[in-house]
Each structure stands twice: as structure tokens, then as C-alpha cells.
C-alpha positions, -999 to 999 in steps of 0.1 A, spaced: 0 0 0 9 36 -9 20 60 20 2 90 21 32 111 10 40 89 -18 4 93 -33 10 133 -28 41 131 -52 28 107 -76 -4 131 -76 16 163 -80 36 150 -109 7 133 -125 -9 168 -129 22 187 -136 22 166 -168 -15 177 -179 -6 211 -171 24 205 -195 4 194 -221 4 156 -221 -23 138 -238 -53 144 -222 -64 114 -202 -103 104 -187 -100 97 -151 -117 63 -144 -138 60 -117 -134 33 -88 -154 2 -97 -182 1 -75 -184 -37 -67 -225 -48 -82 -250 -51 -52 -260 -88 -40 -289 -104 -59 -302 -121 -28 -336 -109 -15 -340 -104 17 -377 -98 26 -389 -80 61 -410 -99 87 -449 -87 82 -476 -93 102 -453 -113 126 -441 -136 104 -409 -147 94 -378 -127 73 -371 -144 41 -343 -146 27 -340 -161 -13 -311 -169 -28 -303 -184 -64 -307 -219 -47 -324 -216 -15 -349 -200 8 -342 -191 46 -369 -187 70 -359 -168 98 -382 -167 126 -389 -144 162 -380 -177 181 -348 -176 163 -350 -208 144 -342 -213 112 -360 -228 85 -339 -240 53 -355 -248 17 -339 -259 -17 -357 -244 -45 -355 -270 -75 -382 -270 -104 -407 -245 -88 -405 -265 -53 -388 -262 -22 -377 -291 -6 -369 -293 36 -364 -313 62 -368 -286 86 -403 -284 109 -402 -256 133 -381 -258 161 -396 -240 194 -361 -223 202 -328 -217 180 -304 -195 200 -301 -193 238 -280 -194 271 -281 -218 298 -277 -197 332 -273 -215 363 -285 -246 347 -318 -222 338 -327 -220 299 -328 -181 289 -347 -178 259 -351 -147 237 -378 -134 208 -365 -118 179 -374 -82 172 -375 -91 132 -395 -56 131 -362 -34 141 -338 -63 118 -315 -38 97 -302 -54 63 -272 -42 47 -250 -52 14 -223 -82 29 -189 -76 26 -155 -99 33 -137 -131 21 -168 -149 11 -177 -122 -14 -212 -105 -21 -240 -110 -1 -267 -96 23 -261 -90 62 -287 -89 87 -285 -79 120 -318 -86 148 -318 -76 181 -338 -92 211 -340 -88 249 -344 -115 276 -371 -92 300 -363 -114 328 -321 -109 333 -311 -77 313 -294 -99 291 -294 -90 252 -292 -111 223 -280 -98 187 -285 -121 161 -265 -119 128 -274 -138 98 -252 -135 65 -260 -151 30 -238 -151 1 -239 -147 -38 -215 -176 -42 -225 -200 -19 -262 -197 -21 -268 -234 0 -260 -217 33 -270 -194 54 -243 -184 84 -254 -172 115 -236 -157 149 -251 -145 183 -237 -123 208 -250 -123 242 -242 -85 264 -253 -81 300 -271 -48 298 -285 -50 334 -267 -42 364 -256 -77 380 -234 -102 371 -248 -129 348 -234 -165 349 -230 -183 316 -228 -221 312 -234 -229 277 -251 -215 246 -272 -235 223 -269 -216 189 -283 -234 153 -311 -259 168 -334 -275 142 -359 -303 146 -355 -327 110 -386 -348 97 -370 -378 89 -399 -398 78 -404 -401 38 -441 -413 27 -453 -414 64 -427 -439 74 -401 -426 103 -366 -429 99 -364 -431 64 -334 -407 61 -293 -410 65 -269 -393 85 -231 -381 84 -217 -376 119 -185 -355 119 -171 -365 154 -141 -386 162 -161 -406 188 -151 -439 188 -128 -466 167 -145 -485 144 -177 -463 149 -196 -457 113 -197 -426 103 -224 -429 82 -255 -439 94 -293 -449 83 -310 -428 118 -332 -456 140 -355 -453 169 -336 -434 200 -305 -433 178 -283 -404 198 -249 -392 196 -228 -361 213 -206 -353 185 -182 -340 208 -154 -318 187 -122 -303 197 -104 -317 226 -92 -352 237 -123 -370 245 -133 -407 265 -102 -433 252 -84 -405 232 -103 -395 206 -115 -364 193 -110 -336 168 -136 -341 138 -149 -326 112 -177 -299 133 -204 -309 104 -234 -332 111 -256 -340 79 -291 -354 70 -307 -366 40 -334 -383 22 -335 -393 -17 -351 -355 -25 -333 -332 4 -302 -335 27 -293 -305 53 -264 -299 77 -256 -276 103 -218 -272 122 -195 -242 128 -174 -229 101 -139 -218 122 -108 -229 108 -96 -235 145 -110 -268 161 -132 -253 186 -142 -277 219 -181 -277 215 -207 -306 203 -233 -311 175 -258 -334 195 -278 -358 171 -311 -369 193 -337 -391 171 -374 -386 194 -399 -414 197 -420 -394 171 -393 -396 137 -386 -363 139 -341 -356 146 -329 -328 174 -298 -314 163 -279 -281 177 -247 -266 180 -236 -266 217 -209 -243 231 -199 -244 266 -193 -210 275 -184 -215 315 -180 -175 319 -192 -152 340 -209 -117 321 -204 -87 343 -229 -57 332 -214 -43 296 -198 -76 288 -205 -100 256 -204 -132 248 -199 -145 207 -210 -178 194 -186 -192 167 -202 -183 130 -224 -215 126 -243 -222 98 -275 -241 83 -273 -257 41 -297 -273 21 -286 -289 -6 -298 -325 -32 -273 -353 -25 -256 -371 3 -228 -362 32 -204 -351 2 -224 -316 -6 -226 -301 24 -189 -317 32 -179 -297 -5 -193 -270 8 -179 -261 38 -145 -269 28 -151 -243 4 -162 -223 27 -132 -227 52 -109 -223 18 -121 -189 15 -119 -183 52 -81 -188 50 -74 -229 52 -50 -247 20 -53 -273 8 -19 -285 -11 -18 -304 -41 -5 -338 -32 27 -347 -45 27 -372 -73 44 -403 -53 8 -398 -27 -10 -416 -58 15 -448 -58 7 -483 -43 22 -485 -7 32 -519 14 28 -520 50 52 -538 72 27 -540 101 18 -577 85 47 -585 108 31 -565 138 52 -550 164 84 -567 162 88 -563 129 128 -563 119 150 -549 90 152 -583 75 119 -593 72 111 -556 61 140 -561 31 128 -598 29 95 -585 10 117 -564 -18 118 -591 -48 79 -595 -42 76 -560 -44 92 -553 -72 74 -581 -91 42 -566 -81 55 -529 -88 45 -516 -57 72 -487 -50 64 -475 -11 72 -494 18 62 -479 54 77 -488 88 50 -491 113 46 -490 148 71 -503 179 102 -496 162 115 -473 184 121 -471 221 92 -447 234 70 -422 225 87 -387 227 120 -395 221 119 -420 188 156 -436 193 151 -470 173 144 -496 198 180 -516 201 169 -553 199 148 -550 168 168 -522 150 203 -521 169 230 -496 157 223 -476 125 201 -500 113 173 -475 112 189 -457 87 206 -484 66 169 -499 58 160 -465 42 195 -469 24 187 -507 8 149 -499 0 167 -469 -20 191 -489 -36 162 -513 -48 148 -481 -66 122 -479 -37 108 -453 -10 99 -457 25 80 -438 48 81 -441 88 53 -443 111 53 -421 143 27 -401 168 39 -366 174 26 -346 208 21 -379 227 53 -388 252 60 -411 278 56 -402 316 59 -435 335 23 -437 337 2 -464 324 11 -485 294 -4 -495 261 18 -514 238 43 -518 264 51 -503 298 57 -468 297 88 -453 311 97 -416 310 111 -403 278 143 -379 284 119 -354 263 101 -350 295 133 -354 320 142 -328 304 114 -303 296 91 -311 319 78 -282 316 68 -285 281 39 -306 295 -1 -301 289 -14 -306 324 -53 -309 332 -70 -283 356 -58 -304 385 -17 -300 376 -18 -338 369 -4 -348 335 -33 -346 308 -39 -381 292 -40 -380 249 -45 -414 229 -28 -447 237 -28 -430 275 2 -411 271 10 -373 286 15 -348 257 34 -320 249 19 -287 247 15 -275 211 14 -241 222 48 -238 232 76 -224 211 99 -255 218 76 -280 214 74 -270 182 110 -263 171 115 -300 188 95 -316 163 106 -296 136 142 -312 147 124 -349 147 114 -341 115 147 -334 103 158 -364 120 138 -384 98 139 -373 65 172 -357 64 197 -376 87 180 -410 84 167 -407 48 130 -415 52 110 -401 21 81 -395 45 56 -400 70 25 -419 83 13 -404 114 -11 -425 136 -36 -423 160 -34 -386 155 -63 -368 169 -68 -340 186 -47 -333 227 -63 -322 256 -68 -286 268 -39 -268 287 -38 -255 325 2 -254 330 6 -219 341 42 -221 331 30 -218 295 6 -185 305 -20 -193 279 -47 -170 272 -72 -199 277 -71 -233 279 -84 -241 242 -47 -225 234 -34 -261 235 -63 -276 210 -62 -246 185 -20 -253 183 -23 -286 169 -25 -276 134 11 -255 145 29 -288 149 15 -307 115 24 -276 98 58 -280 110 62 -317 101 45 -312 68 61 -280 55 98 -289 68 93 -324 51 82 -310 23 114 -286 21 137 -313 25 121 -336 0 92 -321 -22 82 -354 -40 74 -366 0 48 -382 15 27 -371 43 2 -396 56 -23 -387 87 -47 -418 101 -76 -409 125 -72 -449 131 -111 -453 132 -126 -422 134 -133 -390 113 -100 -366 107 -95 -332 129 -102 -301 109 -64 -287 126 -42 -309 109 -65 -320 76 -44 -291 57 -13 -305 68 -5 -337 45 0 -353 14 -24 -381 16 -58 -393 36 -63 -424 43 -97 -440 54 -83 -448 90 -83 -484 100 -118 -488 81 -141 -519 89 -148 -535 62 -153 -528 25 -185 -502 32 -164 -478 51 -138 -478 28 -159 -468 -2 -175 -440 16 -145 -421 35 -124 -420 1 -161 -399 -10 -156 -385 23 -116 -370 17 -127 -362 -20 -154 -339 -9 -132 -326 19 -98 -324 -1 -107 -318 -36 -123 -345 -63 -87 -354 -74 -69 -356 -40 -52 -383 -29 -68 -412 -5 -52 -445 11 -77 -464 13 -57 -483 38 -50 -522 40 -68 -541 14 -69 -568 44 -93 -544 60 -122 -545 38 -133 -576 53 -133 -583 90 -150 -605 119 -150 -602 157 -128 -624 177 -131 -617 214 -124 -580 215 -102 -580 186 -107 -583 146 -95 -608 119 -88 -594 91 -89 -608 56 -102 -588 33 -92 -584 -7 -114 -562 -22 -93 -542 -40 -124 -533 -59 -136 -510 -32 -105 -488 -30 -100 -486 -75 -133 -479 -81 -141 -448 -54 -105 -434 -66 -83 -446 -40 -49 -459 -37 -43 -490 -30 -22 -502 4 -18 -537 18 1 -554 46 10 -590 29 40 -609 46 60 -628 19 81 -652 22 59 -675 48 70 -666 76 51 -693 96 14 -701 113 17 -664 132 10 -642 106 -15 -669 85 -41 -643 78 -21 -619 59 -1 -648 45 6 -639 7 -5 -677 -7 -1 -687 -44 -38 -679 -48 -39 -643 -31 -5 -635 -49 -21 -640 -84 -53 -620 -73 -30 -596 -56 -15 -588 -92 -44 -587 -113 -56 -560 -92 -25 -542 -85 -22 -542 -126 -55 -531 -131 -46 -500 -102 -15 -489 -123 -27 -490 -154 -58 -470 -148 -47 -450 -120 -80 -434 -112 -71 -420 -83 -54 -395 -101 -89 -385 -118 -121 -362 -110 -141 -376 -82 -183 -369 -97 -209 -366 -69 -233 -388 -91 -246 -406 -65 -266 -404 -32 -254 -429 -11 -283 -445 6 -310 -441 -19 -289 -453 -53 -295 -485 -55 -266 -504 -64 -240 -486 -45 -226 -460 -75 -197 -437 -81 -182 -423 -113 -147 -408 -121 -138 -387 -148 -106 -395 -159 -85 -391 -197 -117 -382 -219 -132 -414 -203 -160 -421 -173 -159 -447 -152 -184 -462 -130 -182 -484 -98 -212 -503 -88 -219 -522 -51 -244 -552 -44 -261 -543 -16 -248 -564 19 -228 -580 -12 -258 -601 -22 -260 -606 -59 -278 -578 -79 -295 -576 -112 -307 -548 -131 -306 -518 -146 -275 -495 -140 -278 -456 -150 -249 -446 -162 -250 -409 -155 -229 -377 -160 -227 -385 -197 -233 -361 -227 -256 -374 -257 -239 -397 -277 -232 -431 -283 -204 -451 -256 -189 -480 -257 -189 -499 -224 -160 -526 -215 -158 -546 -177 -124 -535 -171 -120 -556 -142 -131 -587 -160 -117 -577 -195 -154 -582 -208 -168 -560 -237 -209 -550 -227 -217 -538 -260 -229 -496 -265 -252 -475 -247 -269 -444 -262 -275 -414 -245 -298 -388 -252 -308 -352 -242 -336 -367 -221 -326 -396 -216 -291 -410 -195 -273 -443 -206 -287 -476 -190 -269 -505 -186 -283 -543 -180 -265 -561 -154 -258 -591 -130 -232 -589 -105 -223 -605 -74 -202 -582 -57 -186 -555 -75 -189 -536 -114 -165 -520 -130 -169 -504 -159 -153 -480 -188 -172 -458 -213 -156 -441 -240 -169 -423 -266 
């Protein structure tokens, strides 16, 4: 920007050349930036603002609640009944509830990062405490699905006014279809539990907290702060749109009657002294046709505009990777090196490391019986040598205290001899608990995060490593070590992204054709550290259903061509034993045709009855290279992920991928029971395609396609269809 006394002198010699008799010049005037075509429409009579965008209509009403419609062909389509309350405080453990003066609303032209739009601003008082509510609703040109919305809560009476929590964005869903409850299908952001689906058909009395931010029961936590609902006509979604992982909840309560209670839930824990305020996070309401991957889309845009990357992936994140957990956690350099020839006969070019190499959380020194002297190093120097890459697996934050024990028993990591200090502790100065049950660092602090930048370096620089896959990464617990003098305890939470940063950016530095991998092992990612690596990966799924839908999950989340693991192929089938899993799945078909990259976890040679499940046998070795072939030759996780499909209502299971001039499709049995039928083939212009089983090698003849009418396809199938169409 100009300083003032540089825009005098470029001013005074601009009109010392008119005056000389320069060419005359017009003088253009500013652009004036065109006024939002949304319509915002007052309250009359007592009823409702309304607010129409290009796709949408927003009811806003006195209670504060918040009724979303799509308009599509001259309808408008909702799941939303009226809610008795949208935005209030809990006081005390008392509800304060407010009425909207939509009379006295003042509307202006929106301005900021999101672009054009309309701004609306509604006051209300709560008669009973002195307490006043301003509600602000904003709706934008470019994103006409959603409609964002903020509160802020000032004491204007003269005594002090205790806050608990603050219930902003409630809505009461419909989910029957026809007259039948429950007919309708859920997305549930949280990292709750391992293993838990994340997509749901909603039952009778189904409930879930949706807890987001901070560490929560057995580790988890984090998540994506988006909870979504849909039938076969109408899906909505509420969350928060903050680009920091804020500690709050998105409770998801299905009533006796079929109809869904869903709000966003703060917990404010303040006390409001007369002239003070309280703000709600922005939250936000969309309406949209589809499944979870719209309003997912959507608010990553959102976020994108808000300030959040996303990096391109490097090209090696789109190459098939090994694992050497086959061999579990005493895995050594020679059986690691001992899997080379097969690897190379297969193609595969990564390799990772996994977990129990080293000799404790914190420090990472390579544990000595398993991988004694520079061994470490020297198996990153052979798997080069074979024209191969390796990446290492590790946990950053979490560190040994001599407390508890998980894989082994902890002991205390010099990290923490050391720096004790650097410690989160919980509001009783014990040492917070993260995953696994281990004490963490503090993200917050400086030197925590120059000590993993130097880990970092370690690994990629000194040892050779061409990358990382982080594990069991979730979220930490929030920070009450006064040595660290936060401004708040949520200091700790909002940091995390700091440290992924570091790892992912210095990595990158030292070697830019790297690869970053971060597994939420059986839960949803953390919005903190989702801009911070290379390559997704559908975290420990359970079977071949959750594979399919978290790679939809990344690509509406990361971008349609991004990069997605879709973890061990051994994964996509699995049964209780006790409280463990066996795993031995191969469908390889799951991961190719959603646009995933293929992983496994084989041990080769036969290494004995231990390791029988993942056992590479003559038969699994041939199947393993048909489909590995078929991966490398099409490579369609390197093409455009469609939205085609509404997962739930499309019956078979579809998704199509744009990739080289051609589309492919990918079509599911249902519960893997043979199917037969008709498949629609959509996303195609008119013309006549040609339609080959690329999995099978089988040519199905041609489709036509016309202006009214998509491509269908005749088919039987017991499992799994995939298919090419080219013009």
C-alpha cells in the first residue's frame, strides 16, 4: 500500500504533466463492486424474514429458528419443521430464551472473504435478566446453500450474569419419507469412537454427542464440526465454520415421534459482568440434493475462503504403498527387506515402517533389539538402492511419563526429563492423558514446536526417510500449566494444526516429491491438521462399506482429485474375535473404483502359522497382481471424483470418475448379495459409448445417450462392477 506522502508526489507530478500538455487522459472512476442479488424480505404481520437466494430460501423466525428450503423445479424441498427455540443461554443450569425483534432487523450489502452478499442484524432482549441477544445472519452470492449465522449475548443489566453454555443453530429434522419414520441417513462429523460408522441410516432413539475439539473418552476427538441429514429429495447440515478446532458438540437426538434434534452446543463457562458480551462461533444451516459429500464440498469451500490450503499432493501420494505391520510390532529390517523381490514383481514402489520400532514415544531412538545400531537408517538406504521409497510411522505430541502403558510399559522419555515443563497438564496440575494413554506436549509452546521440527529433520534428512505416516493422530487435551501462560485453555487444542504444519512443511522442504500420511485410526479426521499432508487415508476402516464412503468422504473434503489410502486391502473384510478383529479382506475393488490408492500389509516369504491371515499364498499373490495391474494401469485416483450418487438411496452402491476423456463407474451389491438390473450410467453427454468390464476384461456392447434420456446399462453382479465408457 501507498503511504500517504507517496500518493501526494505521484499526484503532483501526474498533474504537472496535464498542465504540461500531455495527452489528455479520462480519469476512471473506482469500480463500484455490483449489489447482491439475494432478497432479503422483512417480517410482516409477525411472520418470518425471508431470505432467497439463487438456490435456496431461509426462513428466519422471532423464536430464532431457522427454517432452510432448496428451490428445484418450482419447489422447495426441507427437512426442517419448526423448532420451538434456535439461539439461547443456559444460566445457572436455567434456559434463557429470547424473541427476535424481526421488526427493528437492519439489512445491509455483505462484505469480506466470502464475497457479495446480504447482512442482517436482529436484536432481542431476555425481559427477565437484562441480558441482550443480537443475532447476525449472512448469505452469500457464491455460496447460495447456506446461510451463516452468529449471536452475541451482552449483559445490559446491572448484575453479574453466569453463563454455562449457549445452544446456537437448533433444528428439529422430519425424517420420515411417505409417512414412514426414519427413512433418512446421517453423516456424523465427530471422532467418537474406533470403528464407529460414520455414516448412518437414523433408527429409533439413535443419539450421539458429536463432541469436537479436545481429547475425549479413550483418546479420541478432533472431527470434522459438520453433522448432515438426507433423504432421496433433500439432505441438510448444520456445524460451525472456524478454521480452528473449537471444543463444543453437535448433538444428534432421534425422538420417539421420527422427527431428529440437532444443535450446536458451546460451553461457555464464563461469568458476564454488566457491559460484557459473549460470541457464538459463526455457525451455519445448508440445504442442498445429495448425500454427506455436498454439504462436506461445501464447507470446505467455505473454510478455503476463510483462510485454510489445501496442497496439491505430490505425485508419489498416488502410488501403491506396502505396510510392514503384517509383521506387527516386532517387525525387523530383514523381514522388512525380505519382501523387496515381491515388491518389485508386483511394482509396488512404497514401503512404510509401522509402529514399535522405536524405544518410546517422545523420544523415537530406534528400539535396540529390533533395529540395533544404525540399522534404522541403513533400511532406508537398501529400500533406496532397490529403486524404492519408505515412509516411517510415528505419533507426534504424545510422550511417555511412566504412567500407564499400552503397547508396552511406559517409562519416562528424556523429552520430559528434560522439559518437563513442556507438558499439557489438566485443571488439576496432573499430566493430561492424549491417545494410547500417554501425557503430551503442549502444542502451544515455542519449543515444542522447534523439537519436532528437529524430529522431523531427523527423519527425512539424517535417516533418509521419504516421509511419513502419522497415527492415531487426533486431537490433545486442553492446557492448564501456568508455566505456558496461555490465554485460555483451548490454546493447547487450537495449536495442533502449528505442529502438523511444522512436520509437513519442513518435510516437504527437505524432500518435495514426499509423502505425508495422517490416520484418524477409526474415526473422522481433525479439521487442525486435515491441511497438513499429502495423503488421507480411510483410518483403519471396517470392512469394505467404510472404505468406499471415507475415500467420497476425503474427495469432498480435499478436492475430487486428492489423494486417498484407502488403507489395508486386508481391511475391507473383518469379523469379531473376542475384542479383537481378523482381518482378511481383498477387495481391492472398493478402493479402485471410489478413486483410492491402494495399500496392503502381505507378509512374503511364509513366515510361519503367526502371521497366516495376511499370509501372501499362491492364490492371493495371483489375485493380488491382477488388481494391483489393473490399479497402475488405470490409475483413477489421479482423476475427478463426480458426486453422481446419493449414497443411501442409489440403488446399487454407484460412483463415477472422470478420468483421460473417459468415465468410469463403480457399482456395489447391496450387503454383497447378488444384484441384477438396470444401472444408470450418469454424468454422460448425448452420444453413443462404448462400455468394456475393465475388471473382468469383458466388452458389454454400447449405450446411447440422449438429451432426455441418460445411458442404462443391464447387469448381474455378485459383488462388485466396474466399468469404462468411451466415446
Amino acid at each position: 500500500m501507498m503511504q500517504p506522502k507517496t500518493i501526494a508526489i505521484v499526484s503532483t507530478l501526474v498533474l504537472a504533466g496535464l498542465l504540461a500538455g500531455c495527452k489528455k487522459q479520462e480519469v476512471q472512476a473506482p469500480a463500484v463492486a455490483p449489489a447482491s442479488t439475494i432478497k432479503v424480505e422483512p417480517s410482516a404481520g409477525g411472520g418470518p424474514i425471508v431470505v432467497t437466494t439463487s438456490a435456496a430460501e431461509f426462513l428466519i423466525f422471532p423464536s430464532g429458528a431457522v427454517q432452510a428450503a432448496l428451490l428445484k423445479d418450482g419447489a422447495k424441498l426441507s427437512l426442517d419443521t419448526l423448532s420451538p427455540d434456535a439461539n439461547y443461554l443456559v444460566s445457572n443450569k436455567k434456559d434463557i430464551r429470547f424473541t427476535l425483534d424481526l421488526a427493528n432487523a437492519k439489512v445491509s450489502e455483505a462484505t469480506g472473504k466470502m464475497g457479495r452478499g446480504k447482512h442482517i442484524e436482529i436484536p432481542a432482549q431476555a425481559a427477565a435478566t437484562g441480558v441482550q441477544l443480537t443475532l447476525q445472519a449472512d448469505a452469500y452470492d457464491e455460496f447460495p446453500n447456506i446461510l451463516l449465522s452468529s449471536a452475541q449475548y451482552k449483559n445490559t443489566g446491572t448484575a453479574e450474569v453466569k453463563v454455562d453454555n449457549v445452544v446456537a443453530q437448533q433444528h428439529r429434522f422430519d425424517s420420515r419419507v411417505a409417512g414412514k419414520p426414519y427413512e433418512m441417513w446421517s453423516y456424523q462429523g465427530a471422532s467418537y469412537d474406533w470403528g464407529e460408522d460414520d455414516v448412518v441410516k437414523l433408527a429409533k432413539n439413535f443419539s450421539r454427542p458429536n463432541a469436537m475439539g479436545e481429547v475425549v473418552k479413550g483418546g479420541y476427538g478432533g472431527g470434522i464440526p459438520v453433522v448432515a441429514f438426507w433423504n432421496g429429495s433433500v439432505g441438510e447440515a448444520i456445524g460451525h465454520i472456524e478454521t480452528v478446532p473449537l471444543t463444543l458438540s453437535v448433538p444428534v437426538d432421534v425422538q420417539g415421534d421420527g422427527f431428529v434434534k440437532a444443535a450446536v452446543e458451546i460451553p461457555a463457562n464464563t461469568t458476564l459482568k454488566p457491559g460484557e458480551s459473549f460470541a457464538t462461533p459463526r455457525t451455519f444451516v445448508a440445504v442442498y440434493r445429495g448425500d454427506f459429500y455436498q454439504p462436506l464440498h461445501l464447507w470446505s469451500r467455505v473454510l478455503q475462503k476463510e483462510g485454510w490450503e489445501i496442497p496439491k499432493p505430490s505425485d508419489e501420494a498416488y502410488n501403491i504403498s506396502w505396510c510392514g505391520w503384517g509383521y506387527e510390532s516386532d517387525v525387523t529390517p530383514a523381514q522388512m527387506l525380505g519382501t523387496i523381490p515381491k515388491l518389485k514383481e508386483m511394482k509396488i514402489k512404497w514401503a512404510t515402517l509401522d509402529d514399535r520400532w522405536f524405544n518410546n514415544y517422545g523420544d523415537w531412538a530406534p528400539r535396540s533389539d529390533t533395529f540395533p545400531g544404525d540399522s534404522i537408517k541403513t533400511l532406508a538406504d537398501d529400500f533406496h538402492k532397490q529403486g524404492m521409497l519408505v515412509q516411517l510411522w510415528w505419533l507426534p505430541i504424545a510422550v511417555e511419563d511412566g504412567q500407564g502403558k499400552w503397547d508396552h510399559p511406559y517409562g519416562i522419555a528424556n523429552v520430559v526429563k528434560e522439559h518437563p515443563e513442556w507438558l499439557i497438564l489438566d485443571k488439576n496440575g496432573k499430566h493430561a492423558r492424549m491417545t494410547r494413554n500417554l501425557a503430551a506436549l503442549c502444542p502451544a509452546v515455542p519449543e515444542v514446536q522447534a523439537y519436532f521440527k528437529k524430529l522431523t529433520e531427523t527423519f527425512i534428512r539424517d535417516w533418509g526417510y521419504d516421509g511419513h505416516k502419522l497415527d492415531n493422530i487426533y486431537t490433545v487435551p486442553a492446557c492448564y500449566n501456568p508455566a505456558h501462560h496461555h490465554k485460555s485453555p483451548q490454546d493447547s487444542v487450537n495449536a495442533v494444526a502449528d505442529v502438523y504444519k511444522v512436520i509437513f512443511q519442513t518435510t516437504r522442504a527437505l524432500k518435495p516429491e514426499s509423502v505425508t500420511q495422517s490416520c484418524p485410526c477409526g474415526t473422522p479426521p481433525s479439521l487442525a491438521w486435515l491441511p497438513y499432508m499429502d495423503q488421507a487415508v480411510t483410518a483403519d476402516p471396517v470392512g469394505a462399506v467404510q472404505v468406499r464412503y471415507r475415500i467420497k468422504m476425503y474427495k469432498a473434503l480435499l478436492g475430487p482429485e486428492s489423494a486417498v489410502y484407502g488403507d489395508h486391502v486386508e481391511l475391507s473384510a473383518m469379523t469379531r474375535v473376542g475384542k479383537g478383529w481378523s482381518e482378511h479382506g481383498d477387495d481391492f475393488a472398493s478402493t479402485i473404483g471410489t478413486g483410492g490408492v491402494v495399500g496392503t500389509k502381505f507378509v512374503w516369504p511364509d513366515p510361519g502359522p503367526k502371521f497366516k491371515a495376511v499370509n501372501l499364498t499362491s492364490d492371493k499373490d495371483a489375485h493380488w497382481k491382477k488388481w494391483i495391474d489393473l490399479y497402475n494401469q488405470k490409475m483413477l485416483s489421479k482423476g475427478t471424483f463426480l458426486d453422481l450418487y446419493t449414497f443411501g438411496y442409489d440403488t446399487p452402491e454407484g460412483y463415477a470418475i472422470s478420468k483421460d476423456g473417459k468415465m468410469y463407474y463403480a457399482f456395489f451389491a447391496p450387503d454383497g448379495t447378488p444384484w441384477k438390473g438396470e444401472v444408470e450410467l450418469r454424468g454422460l453427454q448425448p452420444g453413443t459409448y462404448h462400455v468394456t468390464d475393465y475388471a473382468e476384461g469383458k466388452d458389454l456392447g454400447t449405450v446411447e445417450v440422449t438429451s432426455n434420456q441418460p445411458a442404462r446399462l443391464k447387469a448381474e453382479f455378485s459383488q462388485h462392477l466396474l466399468l469404462e465408457v468411451s466415446k
